[in-house]
ZASE-670840 format. One record per residue (C-alpha): y, z, x. Coordinates in steps of 0.001 Angstrom, whole numbers, padded with zeros to 6 digits, always signed. Example, Ala and Ser with C-alpha at 12.3 -4.5 7.8 and 13.67 -1.06 7.14 Angstrom:
<nodes>
-004500+007800+012300 -001060+007140+013670 
</nodes>
This chain:
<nodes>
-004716+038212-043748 -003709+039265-040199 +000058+038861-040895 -000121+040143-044276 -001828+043116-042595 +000572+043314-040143 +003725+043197-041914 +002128+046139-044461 +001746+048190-040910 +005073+047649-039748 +006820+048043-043080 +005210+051003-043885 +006017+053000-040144 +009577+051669-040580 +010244+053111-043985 +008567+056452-043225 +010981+056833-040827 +014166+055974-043162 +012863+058621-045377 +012220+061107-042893 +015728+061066-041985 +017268+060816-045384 +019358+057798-044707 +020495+055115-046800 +020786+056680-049719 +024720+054961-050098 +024878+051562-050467 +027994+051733-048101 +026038+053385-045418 +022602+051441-045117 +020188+052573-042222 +021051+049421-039645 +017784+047880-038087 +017351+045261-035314 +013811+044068-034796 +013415+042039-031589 +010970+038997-031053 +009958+035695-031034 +006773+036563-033042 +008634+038505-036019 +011312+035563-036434 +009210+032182-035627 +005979+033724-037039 +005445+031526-040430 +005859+034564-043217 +005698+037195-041087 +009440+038495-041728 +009535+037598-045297 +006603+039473-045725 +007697+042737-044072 +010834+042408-045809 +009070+042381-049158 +006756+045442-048331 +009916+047113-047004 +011916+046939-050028 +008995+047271-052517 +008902+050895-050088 +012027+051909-050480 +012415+050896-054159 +012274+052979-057190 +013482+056468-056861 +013478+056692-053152 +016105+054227-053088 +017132+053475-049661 +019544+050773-048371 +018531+048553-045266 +020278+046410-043093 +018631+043912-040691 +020529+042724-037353 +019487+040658-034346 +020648+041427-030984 +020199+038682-028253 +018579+039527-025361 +018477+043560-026124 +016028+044359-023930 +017787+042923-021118 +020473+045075-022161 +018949+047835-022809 +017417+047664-018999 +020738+047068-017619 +022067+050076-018947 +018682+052269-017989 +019760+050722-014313 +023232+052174-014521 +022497+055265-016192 +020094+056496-013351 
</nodes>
């Protein structure tokens, strides 16, 4: 039930915010997404799960096109580049 739960929660913020901005509507153009973590990729169901909330979301007429993407070690990147910015 906690995963389930989960993945509802986390589905449901991410595809708010795909509609909010009105991308993905082009099939050539999907809204990219990387989701970082052990937990969402090792987690038994826990991706396949979101990913069926997600689409069952953006289904229907709000048709919306996703893409997923994993970045290794992002957050070490991402603090790298916060360290040279400053």
């Amino acid at each position: 039930c906690l995963i389930d739960r989960a993945s509802k929660l986390v589905a449901s913020n991410l595809a708010a915010a795909v509609l909010k901005t009105g991308k993905g509507t082009n099939p050539d153009h999907p809204v990219l997404m990387t989701i970082e973590g052990t937990t969402f990729y090792k987690l038994k169901n826990l991706r396949e799960r979101f990913e069926e909330y997600l689409s069952g979301y953006l289904s229907g007429e709000r048709k919306r096109y996703v893409e997923f993407t994993e970045v290794a070690q992002s957050s070490l990147i991402g603090a790298a580049l916060a360290g040279l910015i400053d």
